[in-house]
RONU-270125 format. One line per 2 residues: number of its first residue (from 1); for each residue x, y, z of N, C-alpha, C, CB. Coordinates in Angstrom, 1 decimal. Each point is the difference from the previous one (the first is absolute). Last residue first. Glycine has a CB too. Example, Ala and Ser with C-alpha at 12.3 -4.5 7.8 and 13.67 -1.06 7.14 Angstrom:
! RONU-270125
2) 12.8,-2.2,7.1,0.9,1.1,0.0,-0.8,1.1,0.8,1.2,-0.6,-2.2 ~ -0.9,-5.1,2.1,-0.9,1.2,0.0,0.9,1.2,0.0,-1.9,-1.2,1.2;
//
This chain:
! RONU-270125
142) -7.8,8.8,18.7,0.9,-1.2,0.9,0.2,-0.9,-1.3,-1.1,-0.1,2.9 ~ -0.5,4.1,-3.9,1.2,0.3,0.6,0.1,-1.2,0.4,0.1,2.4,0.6;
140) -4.2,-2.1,-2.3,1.2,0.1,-1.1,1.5,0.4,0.6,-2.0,0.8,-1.9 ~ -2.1,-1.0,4.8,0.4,-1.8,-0.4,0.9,0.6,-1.0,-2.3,-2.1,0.3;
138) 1.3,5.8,1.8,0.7,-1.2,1.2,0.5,-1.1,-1.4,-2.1,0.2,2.9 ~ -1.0,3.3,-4.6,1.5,0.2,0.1,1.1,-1.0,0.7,-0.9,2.3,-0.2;
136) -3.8,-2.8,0.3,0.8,-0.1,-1.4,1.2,0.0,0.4,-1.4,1.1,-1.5 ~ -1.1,0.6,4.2,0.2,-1.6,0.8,0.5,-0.5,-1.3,-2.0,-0.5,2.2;
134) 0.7,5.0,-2.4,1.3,-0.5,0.7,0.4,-1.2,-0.1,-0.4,1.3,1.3 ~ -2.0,-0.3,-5.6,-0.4,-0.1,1.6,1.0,0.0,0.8,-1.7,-1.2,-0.5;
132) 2.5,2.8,-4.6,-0.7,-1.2,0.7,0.2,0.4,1.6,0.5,-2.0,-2.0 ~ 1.6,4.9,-1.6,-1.7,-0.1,0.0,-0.6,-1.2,0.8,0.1,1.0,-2.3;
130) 4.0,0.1,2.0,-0.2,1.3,0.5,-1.5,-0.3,0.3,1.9,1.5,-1.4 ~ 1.0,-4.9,-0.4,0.1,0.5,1.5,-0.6,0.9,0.6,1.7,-0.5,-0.2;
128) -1.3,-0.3,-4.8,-1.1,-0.7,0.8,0.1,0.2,1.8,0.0,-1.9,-2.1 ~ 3.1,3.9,-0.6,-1.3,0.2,0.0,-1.2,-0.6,0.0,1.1,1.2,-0.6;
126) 3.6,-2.3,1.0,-0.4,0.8,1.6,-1.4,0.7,-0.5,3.0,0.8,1.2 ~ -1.6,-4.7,-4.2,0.1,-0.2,2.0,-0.1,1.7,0.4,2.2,-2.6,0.4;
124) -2.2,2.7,-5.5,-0.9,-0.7,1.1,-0.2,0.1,1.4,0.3,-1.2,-1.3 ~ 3.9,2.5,-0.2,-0.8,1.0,0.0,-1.4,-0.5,0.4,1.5,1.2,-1.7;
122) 1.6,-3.9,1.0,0.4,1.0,1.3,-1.3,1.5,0.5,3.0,-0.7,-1.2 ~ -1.9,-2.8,-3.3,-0.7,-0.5,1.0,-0.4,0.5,1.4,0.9,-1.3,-1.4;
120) 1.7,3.5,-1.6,-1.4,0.2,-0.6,-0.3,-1.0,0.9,-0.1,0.8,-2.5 ~ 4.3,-0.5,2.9,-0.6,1.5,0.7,-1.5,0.0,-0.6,2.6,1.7,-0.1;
118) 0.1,-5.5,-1.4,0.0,-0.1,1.2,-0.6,1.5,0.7,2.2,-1.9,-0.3 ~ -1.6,1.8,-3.6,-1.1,-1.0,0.4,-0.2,0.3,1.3,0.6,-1.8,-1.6;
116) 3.3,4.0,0.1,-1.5,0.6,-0.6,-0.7,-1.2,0.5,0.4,1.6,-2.5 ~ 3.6,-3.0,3.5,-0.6,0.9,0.7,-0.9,0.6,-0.2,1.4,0.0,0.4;
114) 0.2,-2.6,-3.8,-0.6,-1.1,1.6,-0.7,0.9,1.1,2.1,-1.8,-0.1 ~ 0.8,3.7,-3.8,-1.7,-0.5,-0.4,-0.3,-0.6,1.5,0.2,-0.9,-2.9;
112) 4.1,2.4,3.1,-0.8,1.3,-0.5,-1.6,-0.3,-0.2,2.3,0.8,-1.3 ~ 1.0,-4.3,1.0,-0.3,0.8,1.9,-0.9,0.6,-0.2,2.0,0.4,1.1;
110) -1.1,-1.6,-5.4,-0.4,-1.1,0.6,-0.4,0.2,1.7,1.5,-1.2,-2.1 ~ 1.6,4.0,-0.4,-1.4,0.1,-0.8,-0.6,-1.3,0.7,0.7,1.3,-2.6;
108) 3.8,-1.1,3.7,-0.7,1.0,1.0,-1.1,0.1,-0.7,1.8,1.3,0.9 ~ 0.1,-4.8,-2.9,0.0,0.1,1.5,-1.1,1.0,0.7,2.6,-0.4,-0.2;
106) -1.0,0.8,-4.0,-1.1,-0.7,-0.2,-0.3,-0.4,1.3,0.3,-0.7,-2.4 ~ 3.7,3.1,1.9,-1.2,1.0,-0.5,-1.3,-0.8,0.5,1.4,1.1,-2.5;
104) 2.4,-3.7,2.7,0.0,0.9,1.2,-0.9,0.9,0.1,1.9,-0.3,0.2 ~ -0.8,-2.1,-3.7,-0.6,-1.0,1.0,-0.2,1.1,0.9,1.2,-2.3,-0.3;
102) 1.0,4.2,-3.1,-1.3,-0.5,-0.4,-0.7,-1.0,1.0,0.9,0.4,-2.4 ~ 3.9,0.8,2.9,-1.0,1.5,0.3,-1.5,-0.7,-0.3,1.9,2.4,-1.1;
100) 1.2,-6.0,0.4,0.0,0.8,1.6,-1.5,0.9,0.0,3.2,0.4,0.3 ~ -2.7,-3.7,-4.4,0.5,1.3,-0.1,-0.5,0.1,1.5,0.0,1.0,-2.8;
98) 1.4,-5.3,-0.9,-0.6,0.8,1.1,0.6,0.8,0.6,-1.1,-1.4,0.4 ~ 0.4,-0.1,-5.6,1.1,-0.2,1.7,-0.9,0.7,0.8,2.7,0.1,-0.6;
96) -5.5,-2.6,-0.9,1.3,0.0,-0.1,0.7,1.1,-1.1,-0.4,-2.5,0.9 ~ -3.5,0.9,3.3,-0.1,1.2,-1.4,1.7,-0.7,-0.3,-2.0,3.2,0.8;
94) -0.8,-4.5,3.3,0.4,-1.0,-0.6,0.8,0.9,-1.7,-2.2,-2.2,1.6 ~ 0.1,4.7,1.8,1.1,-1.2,1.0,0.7,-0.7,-1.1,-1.7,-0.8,2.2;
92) -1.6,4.0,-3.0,1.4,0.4,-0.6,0.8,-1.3,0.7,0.0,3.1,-0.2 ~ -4.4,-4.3,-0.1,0.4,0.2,-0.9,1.3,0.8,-0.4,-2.2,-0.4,0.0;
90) 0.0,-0.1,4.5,0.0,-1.3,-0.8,1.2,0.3,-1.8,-3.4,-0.6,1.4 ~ 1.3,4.3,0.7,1.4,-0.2,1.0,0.3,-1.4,-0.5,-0.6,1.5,2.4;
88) -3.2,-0.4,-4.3,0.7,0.9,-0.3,1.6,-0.4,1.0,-2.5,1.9,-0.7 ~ -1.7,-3.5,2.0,0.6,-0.4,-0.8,1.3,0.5,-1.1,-2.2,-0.8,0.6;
86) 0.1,2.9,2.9,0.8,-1.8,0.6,0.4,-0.6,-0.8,-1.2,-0.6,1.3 ~ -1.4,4.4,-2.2,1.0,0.9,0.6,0.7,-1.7,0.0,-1.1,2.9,1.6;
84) -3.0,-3.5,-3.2,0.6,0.3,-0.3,1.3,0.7,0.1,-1.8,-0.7,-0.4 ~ -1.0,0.1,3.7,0.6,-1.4,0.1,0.8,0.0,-1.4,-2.0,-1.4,1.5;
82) 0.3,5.6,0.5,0.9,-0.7,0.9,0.5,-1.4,-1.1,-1.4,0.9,2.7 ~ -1.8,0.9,-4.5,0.9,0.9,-0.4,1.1,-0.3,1.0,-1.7,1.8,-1.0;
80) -2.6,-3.8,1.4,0.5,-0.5,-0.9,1.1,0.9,-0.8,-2.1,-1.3,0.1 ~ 0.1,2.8,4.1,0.4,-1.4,0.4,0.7,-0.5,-1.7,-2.3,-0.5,2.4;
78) 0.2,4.3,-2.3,1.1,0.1,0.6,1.0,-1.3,0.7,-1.5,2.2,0.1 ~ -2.8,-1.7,-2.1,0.5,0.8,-1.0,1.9,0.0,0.2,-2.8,1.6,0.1;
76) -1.1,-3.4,3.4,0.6,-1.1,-1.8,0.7,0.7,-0.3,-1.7,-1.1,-1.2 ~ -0.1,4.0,4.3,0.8,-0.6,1.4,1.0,-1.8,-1.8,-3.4,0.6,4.1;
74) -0.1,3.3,-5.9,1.3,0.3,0.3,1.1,-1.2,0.6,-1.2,2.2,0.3 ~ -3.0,-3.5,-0.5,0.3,0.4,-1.3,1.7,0.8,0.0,-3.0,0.3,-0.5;
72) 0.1,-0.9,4.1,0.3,-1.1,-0.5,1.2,-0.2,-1.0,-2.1,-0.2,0.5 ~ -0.6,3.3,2.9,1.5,0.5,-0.7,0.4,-1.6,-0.5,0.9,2.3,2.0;
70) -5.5,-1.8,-0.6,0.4,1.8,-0.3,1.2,-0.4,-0.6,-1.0,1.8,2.2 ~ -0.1,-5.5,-0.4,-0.7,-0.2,-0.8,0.1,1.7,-1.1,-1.6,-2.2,2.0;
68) 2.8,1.6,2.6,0.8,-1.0,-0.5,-0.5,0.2,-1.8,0.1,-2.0,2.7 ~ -2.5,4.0,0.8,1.2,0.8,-0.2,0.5,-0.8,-0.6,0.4,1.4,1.7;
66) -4.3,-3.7,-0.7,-0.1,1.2,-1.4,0.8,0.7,0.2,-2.1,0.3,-0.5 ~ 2.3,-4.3,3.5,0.1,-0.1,-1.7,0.0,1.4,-0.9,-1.3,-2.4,0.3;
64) 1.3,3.1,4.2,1.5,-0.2,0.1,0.2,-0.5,-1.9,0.3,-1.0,3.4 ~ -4.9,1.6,-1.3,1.0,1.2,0.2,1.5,-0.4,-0.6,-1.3,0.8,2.3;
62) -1.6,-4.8,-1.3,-0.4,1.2,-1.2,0.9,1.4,-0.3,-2.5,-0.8,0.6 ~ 3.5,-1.4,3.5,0.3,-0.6,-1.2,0.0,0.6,-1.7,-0.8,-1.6,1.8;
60) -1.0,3.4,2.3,1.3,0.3,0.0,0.7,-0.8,-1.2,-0.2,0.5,2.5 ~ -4.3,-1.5,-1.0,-0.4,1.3,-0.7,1.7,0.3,-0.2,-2.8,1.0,1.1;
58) 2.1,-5.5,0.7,-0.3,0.2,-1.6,0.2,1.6,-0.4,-2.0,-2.2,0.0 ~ 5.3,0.9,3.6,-1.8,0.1,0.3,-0.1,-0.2,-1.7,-0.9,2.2,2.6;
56) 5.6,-4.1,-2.1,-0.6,1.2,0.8,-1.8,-0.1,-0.1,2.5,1.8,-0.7 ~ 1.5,-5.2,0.6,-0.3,0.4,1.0,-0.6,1.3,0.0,1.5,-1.3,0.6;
54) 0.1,-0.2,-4.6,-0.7,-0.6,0.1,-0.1,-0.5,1.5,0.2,-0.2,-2.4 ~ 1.5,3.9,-1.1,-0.9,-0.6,0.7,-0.6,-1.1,1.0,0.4,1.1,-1.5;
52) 4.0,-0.7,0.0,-0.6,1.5,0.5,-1.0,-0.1,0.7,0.6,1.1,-1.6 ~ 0.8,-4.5,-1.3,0.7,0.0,1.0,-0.6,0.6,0.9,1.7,-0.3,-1.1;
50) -3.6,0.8,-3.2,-0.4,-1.5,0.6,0.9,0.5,1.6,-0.1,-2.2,-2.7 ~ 1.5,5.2,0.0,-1.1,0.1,0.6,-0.5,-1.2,0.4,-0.3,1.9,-1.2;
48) 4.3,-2.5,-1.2,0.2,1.0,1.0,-1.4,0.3,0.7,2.2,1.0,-1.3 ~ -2.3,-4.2,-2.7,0.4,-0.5,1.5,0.7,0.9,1.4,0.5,-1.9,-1.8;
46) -2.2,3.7,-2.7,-1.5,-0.8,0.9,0.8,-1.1,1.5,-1.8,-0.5,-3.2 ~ 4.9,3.1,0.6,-0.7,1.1,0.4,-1.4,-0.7,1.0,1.0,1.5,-2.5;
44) 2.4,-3.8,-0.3,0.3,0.5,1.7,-0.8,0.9,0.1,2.3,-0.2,0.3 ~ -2.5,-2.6,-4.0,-0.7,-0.4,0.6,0.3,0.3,1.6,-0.4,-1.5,-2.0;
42) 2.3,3.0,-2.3,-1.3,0.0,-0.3,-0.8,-0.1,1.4,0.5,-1.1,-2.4 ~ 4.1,-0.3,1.8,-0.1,1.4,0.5,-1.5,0.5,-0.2,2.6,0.5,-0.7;
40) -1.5,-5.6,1.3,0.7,1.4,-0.6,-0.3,1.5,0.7,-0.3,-1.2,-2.2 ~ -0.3,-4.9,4.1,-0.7,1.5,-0.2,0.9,0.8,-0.2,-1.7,-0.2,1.1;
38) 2.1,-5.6,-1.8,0.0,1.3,0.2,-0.7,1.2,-0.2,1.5,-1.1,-0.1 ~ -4.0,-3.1,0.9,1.3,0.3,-0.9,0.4,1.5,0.6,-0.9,-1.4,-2.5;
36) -1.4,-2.1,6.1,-0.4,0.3,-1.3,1.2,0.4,-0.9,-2.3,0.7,1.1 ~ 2.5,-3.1,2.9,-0.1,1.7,0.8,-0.4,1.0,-1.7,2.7,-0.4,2.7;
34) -2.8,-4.6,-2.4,-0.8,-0.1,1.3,0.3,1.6,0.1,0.3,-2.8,1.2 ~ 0.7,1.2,-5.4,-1.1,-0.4,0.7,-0.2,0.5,1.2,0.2,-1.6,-1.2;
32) 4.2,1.7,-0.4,-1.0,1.4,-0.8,-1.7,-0.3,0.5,1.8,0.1,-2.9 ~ 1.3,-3.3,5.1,0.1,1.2,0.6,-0.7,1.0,-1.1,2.2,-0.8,1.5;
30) -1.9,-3.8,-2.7,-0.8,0.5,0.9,0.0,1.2,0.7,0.1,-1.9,-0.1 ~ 2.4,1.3,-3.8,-1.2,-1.0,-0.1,-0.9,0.9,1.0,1.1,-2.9,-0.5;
28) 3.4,2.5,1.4,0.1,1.3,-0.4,-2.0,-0.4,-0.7,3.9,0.7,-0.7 ~ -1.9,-4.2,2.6,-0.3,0.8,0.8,-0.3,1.4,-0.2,1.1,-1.6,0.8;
26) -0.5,-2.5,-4.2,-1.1,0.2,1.3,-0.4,1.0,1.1,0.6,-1.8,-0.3 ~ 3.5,1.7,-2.9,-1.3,0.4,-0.3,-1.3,-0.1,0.8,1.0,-0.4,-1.6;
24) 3.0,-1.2,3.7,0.1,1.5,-0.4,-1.2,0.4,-0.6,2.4,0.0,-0.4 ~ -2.0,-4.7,0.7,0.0,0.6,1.5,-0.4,1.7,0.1,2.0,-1.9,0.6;
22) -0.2,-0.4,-4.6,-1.5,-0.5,0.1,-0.9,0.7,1.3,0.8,-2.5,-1.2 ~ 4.1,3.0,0.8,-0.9,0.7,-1.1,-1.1,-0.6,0.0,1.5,0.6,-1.3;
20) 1.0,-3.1,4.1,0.4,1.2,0.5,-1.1,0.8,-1.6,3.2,-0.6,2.0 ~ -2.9,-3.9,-2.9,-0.6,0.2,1.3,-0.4,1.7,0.4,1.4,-2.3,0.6;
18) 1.7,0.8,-3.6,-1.0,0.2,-0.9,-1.0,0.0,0.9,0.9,-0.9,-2.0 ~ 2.9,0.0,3.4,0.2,1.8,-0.6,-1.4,0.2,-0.4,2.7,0.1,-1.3;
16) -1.6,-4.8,3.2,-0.3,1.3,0.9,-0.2,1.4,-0.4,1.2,-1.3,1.4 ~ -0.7,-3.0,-4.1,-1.2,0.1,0.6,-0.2,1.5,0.7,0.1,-2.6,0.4;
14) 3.5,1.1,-2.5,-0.8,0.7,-1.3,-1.6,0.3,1.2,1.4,-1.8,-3.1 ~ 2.2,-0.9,4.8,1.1,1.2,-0.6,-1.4,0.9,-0.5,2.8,-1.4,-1.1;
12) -3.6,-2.7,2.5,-0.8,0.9,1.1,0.8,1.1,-0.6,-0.7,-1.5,2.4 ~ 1.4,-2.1,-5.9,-2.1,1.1,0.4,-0.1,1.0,1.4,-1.6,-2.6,-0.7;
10) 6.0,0.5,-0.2,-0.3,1.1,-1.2,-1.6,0.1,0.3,2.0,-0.7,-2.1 ~ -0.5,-2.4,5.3,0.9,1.1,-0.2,-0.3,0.8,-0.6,1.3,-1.0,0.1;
8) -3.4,-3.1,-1.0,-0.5,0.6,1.3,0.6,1.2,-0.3,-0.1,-2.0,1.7 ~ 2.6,-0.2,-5.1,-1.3,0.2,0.3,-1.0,0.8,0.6,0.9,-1.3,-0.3;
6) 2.8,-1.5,1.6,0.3,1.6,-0.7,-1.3,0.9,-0.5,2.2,-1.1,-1.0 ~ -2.3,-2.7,3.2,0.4,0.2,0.7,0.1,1.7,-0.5,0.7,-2.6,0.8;
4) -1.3,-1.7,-3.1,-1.4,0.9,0.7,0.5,1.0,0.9,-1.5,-2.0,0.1 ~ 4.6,0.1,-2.3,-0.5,0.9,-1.2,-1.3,0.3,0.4,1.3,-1.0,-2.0;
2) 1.0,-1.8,5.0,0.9,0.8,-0.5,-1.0,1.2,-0.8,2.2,-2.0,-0.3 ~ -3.2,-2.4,0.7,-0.2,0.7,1.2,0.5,1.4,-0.1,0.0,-2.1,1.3;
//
């Protein structure tokens, strides 16, 4: 009786961990499914206009794709110089020895990038603002 006893014990010892990770995958499983895989940097530009758009008229829309479409190229250029900027900070974090001034350089070169984007995406938004419909202008402000 005894040794059923123990037994029992060590399968629910082994049952529940192995439960809880079966549980985990499942869920991590279902969640890339149900909200898809992650989206990069590739995929903010079509998910920033999808957004934008998608309370405005078709002719504002259109409008809003061909300013988007003018500064693409730049809006990437600058996005993959930000994220190389990330990585770069990645790389003195861990550098040995590690050097203050050199984090702090790659810091501010990494601000320095985000904000170029960040002023190229900026730039879109207010020139498409210029060119779309009032009633444009309403829905990209709310």
């Amino acid at each position: 009786m005894i040794a059923f006893l123990q037994s029992v014990r060590w399968r629910s010892v082994v049952l529940v961990p192995s439960l809880a990770v079966n549980l985990f995958f499942v869920g991590l499983f279902a969640t890339r499914h149900a909200f898809g895989p992650p989206r990069g940097p590739e995929a903010m530009l079509a998910r920033l206009i999808g957004e934008l758009g998608a309370h405005l008229s078709d002719p504002d829309r259109a409008t809003l794709q061909r300013v988007l479409a003018a500064h693409e190229a730049d809006i990437k250029e600058r996005s993959a110089q930000a994220m190389q900027s990330r990585a770069g900070i990645r790389a003195v974090i861990v550098a040995a020895p590690f050097d203050p001034a050199a984090l702090t350089a790659a810091v501010e070169e990494a601000g320095a990038r985000d904000l170029a984007m960040r002023r190229a995406v900026e730039r879109v938004l207010v020139e498409a603002a210029q060119q779309v419909s009032p009633e444009g202008r309403g829905k990209l402000a709310a």
